[in-house]
C-alpha positions as CSV (number, residue, x, y, z in Angstrom):
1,X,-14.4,40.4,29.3
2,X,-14.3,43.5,27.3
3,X,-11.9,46.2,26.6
4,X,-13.9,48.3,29.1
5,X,-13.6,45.8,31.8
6,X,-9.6,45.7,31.2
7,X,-9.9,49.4,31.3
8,X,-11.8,49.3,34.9
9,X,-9.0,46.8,36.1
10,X,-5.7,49.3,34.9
11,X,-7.5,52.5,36.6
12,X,-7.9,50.1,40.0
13,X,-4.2,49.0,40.2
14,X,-2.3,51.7,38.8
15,X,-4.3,54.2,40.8
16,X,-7.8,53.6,43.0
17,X,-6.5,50.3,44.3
18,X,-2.7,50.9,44.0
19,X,-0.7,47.6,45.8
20,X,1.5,50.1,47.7
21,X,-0.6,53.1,48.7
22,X,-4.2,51.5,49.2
23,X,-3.6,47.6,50.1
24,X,-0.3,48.5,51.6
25,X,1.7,44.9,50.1
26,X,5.3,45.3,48.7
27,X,6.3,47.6,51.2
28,X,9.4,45.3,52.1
29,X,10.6,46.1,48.7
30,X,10.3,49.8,49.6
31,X,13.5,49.4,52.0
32,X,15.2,47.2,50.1
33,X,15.8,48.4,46.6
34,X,14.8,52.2,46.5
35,X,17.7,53.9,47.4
36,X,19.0,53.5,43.7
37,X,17.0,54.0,40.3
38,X,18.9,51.1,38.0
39,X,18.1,48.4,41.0
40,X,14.5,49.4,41.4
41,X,13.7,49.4,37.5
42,X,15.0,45.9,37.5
43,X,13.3,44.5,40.7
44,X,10.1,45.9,39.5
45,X,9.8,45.1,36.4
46,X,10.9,41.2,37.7
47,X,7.6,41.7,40.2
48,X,5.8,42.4,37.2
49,X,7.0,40.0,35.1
50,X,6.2,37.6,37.4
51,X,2.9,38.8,38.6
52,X,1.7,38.7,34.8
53,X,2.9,35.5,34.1
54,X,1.8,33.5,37.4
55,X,-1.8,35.0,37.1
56,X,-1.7,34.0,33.5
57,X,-0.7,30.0,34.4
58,X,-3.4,30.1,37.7
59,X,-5.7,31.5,35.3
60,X,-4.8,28.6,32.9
61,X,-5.0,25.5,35.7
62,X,-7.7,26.8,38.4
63,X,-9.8,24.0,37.4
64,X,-7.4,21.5,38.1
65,X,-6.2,22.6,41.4
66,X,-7.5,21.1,44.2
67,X,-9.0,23.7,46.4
68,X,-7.3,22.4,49.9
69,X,-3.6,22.7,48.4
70,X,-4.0,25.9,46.0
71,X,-2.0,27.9,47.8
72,X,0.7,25.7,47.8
73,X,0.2,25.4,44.5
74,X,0.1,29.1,43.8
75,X,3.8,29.7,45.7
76,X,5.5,26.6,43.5
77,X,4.0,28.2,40.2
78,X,5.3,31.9,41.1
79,X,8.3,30.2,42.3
80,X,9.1,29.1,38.9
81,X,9.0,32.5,37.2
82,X,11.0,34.0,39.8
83,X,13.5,31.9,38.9
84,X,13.8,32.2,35.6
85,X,14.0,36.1,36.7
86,X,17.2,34.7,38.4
87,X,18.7,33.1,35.9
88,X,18.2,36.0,33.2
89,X,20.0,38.1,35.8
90,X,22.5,35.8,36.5
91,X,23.3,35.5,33.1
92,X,22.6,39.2,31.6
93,X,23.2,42.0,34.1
94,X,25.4,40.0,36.6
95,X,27.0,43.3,38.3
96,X,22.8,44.0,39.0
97,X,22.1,40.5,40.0
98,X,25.0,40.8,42.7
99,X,23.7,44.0,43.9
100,X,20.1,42.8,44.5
101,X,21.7,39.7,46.3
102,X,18.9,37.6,48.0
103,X,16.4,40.4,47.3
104,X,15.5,38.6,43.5
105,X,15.1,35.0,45.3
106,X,12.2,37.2,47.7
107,X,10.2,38.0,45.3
108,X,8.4,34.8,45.7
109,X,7.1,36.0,49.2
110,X,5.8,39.4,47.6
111,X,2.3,40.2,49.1
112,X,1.3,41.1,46.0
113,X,2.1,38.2,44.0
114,X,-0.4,35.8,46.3
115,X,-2.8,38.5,46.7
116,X,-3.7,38.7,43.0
117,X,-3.5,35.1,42.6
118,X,-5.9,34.5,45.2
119,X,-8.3,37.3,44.7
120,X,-8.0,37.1,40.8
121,X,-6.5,34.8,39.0
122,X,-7.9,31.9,41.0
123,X,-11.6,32.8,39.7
124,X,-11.4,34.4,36.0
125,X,-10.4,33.8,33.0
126,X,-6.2,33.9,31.8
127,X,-6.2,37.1,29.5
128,X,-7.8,39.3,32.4
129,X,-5.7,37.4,35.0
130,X,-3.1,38.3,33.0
131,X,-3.8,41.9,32.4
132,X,-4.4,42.1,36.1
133,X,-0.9,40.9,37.6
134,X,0.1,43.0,35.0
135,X,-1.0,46.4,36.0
136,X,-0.5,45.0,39.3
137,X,3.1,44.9,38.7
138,X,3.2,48.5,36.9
139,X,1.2,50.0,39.5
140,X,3.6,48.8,42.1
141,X,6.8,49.9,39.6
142,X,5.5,53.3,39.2
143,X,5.5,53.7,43.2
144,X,8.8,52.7,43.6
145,X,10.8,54.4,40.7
146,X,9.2,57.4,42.1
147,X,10.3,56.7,45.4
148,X,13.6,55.7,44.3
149,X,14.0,59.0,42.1
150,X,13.8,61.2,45.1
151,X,16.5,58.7,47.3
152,X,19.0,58.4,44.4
153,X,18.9,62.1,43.5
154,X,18.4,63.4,47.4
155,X,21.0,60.5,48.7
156,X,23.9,60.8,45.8
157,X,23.0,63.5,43.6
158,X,22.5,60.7,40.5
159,X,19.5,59.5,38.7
160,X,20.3,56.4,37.4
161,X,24.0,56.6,38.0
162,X,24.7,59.6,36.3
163,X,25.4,62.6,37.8
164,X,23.0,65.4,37.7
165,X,23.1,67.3,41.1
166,X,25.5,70.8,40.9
167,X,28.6,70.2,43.0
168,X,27.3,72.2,45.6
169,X,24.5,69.9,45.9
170,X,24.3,68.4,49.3
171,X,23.7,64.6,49.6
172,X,20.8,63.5,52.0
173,X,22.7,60.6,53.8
174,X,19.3,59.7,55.7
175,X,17.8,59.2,52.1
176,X,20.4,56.5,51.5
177,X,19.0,54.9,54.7
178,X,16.1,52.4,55.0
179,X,13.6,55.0,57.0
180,X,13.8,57.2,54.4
181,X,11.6,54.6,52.1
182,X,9.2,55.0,55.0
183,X,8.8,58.5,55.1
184,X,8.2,58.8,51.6
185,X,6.0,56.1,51.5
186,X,3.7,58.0,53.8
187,X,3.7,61.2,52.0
188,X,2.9,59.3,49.1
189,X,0.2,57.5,50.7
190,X,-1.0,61.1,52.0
191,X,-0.8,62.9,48.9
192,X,-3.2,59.8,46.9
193,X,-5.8,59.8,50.2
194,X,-6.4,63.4,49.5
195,X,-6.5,63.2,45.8
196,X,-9.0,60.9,46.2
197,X,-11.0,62.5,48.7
198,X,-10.8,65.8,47.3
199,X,-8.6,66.9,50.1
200,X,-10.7,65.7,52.9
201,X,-8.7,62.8,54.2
């Protein structure tokens, strides 16, 4: 595979075939973890890490999978990178792992995660495998930080903690609240169709 074909794969998950806004997987996370900018960074880049890493080892043993249990397969192998995302937490940003609660364990039923595996990794080689659950994983990340810049700003007047709203600055409770991530979601969604289309979605 050449650097053009790695090329063809970033524009198609970072933009043309985003996970969020054109397959519509990962939504779930959209409610859970957006409403704060420190949370979503860290889910994110957990997705990512273990998008990259499960595509890479499914990339690695396709071969030796059996084609009647490779799902099964699949879930134990993304299951084991999700838990060392656990443990890191658990052991490095403990405050953030308590915050996320059962949110980090979820990963492992992630749309995104199984949909790469079985539409990529399951029939090419590891390094584009790997390059693809990786800009699989960014393209979702970018979604959601954006998403979670307008709730955490909108919501409690902070971008990553810190305040930066004016004290006259009114806070947005419904942007603290799970639709919220829908709504924005939408105009997300809206704003790519007509990029896309050249305005004519």
């Amino acid at each position: 595979m050449t650097a053009k074909d790695l090329k063809k794969i970033s524009r198609e998950n970072l933009w043309f075939n985003n996970p969020i806004f054109i397959q519509i997987l990962g939504i779930c996370s959209t409610l859970a973890v957006t409403n704060l900018l420190t949370n979503t960074l860290i889910m994110t880049l957990g997705v990512t890490f273990t998008a990259a890493f499960s595509n890479l080892t499914i990339a690695f043993m396709k071969d030796w999978i059996p084609r009647k249990v490779r799902m099964i397969v699949q879930v134990l192998i993304i299951s084991f990178y999700v838990i060392i995302v656990d443990i890191l937490l658990r052991a490095f940003l403990p405050e953030i792992s308590k915050s996320l609660g059962p949110y980090v364990g979820l990963i492992i039923t992630n749309c995104i995660l199984m949909g790469r595996a079985e539409a990529f990794a399951q029939s090419n080689p590891p390094i584009p495998a790997f390059w693809d659950g990786l800009t699989s994983g960014i393209g979702y990340m970018w979604v959601l930080m954006a998403i979670a810049f307008v709730r955490e700003f909108l919501g409690f007047g902070t971008l990553f903690g810190f305040p930066v709203a004016p004290a006259w600055f009114p806070q947005w409770t419904i942007m603290v609240m799970a639709p919220s991530a829908f709504f924005l979601v939408a105009i997300l969604l809206w704003i790519a169709k007509n990029r896309m289309t050249g305005g004519k979605a």
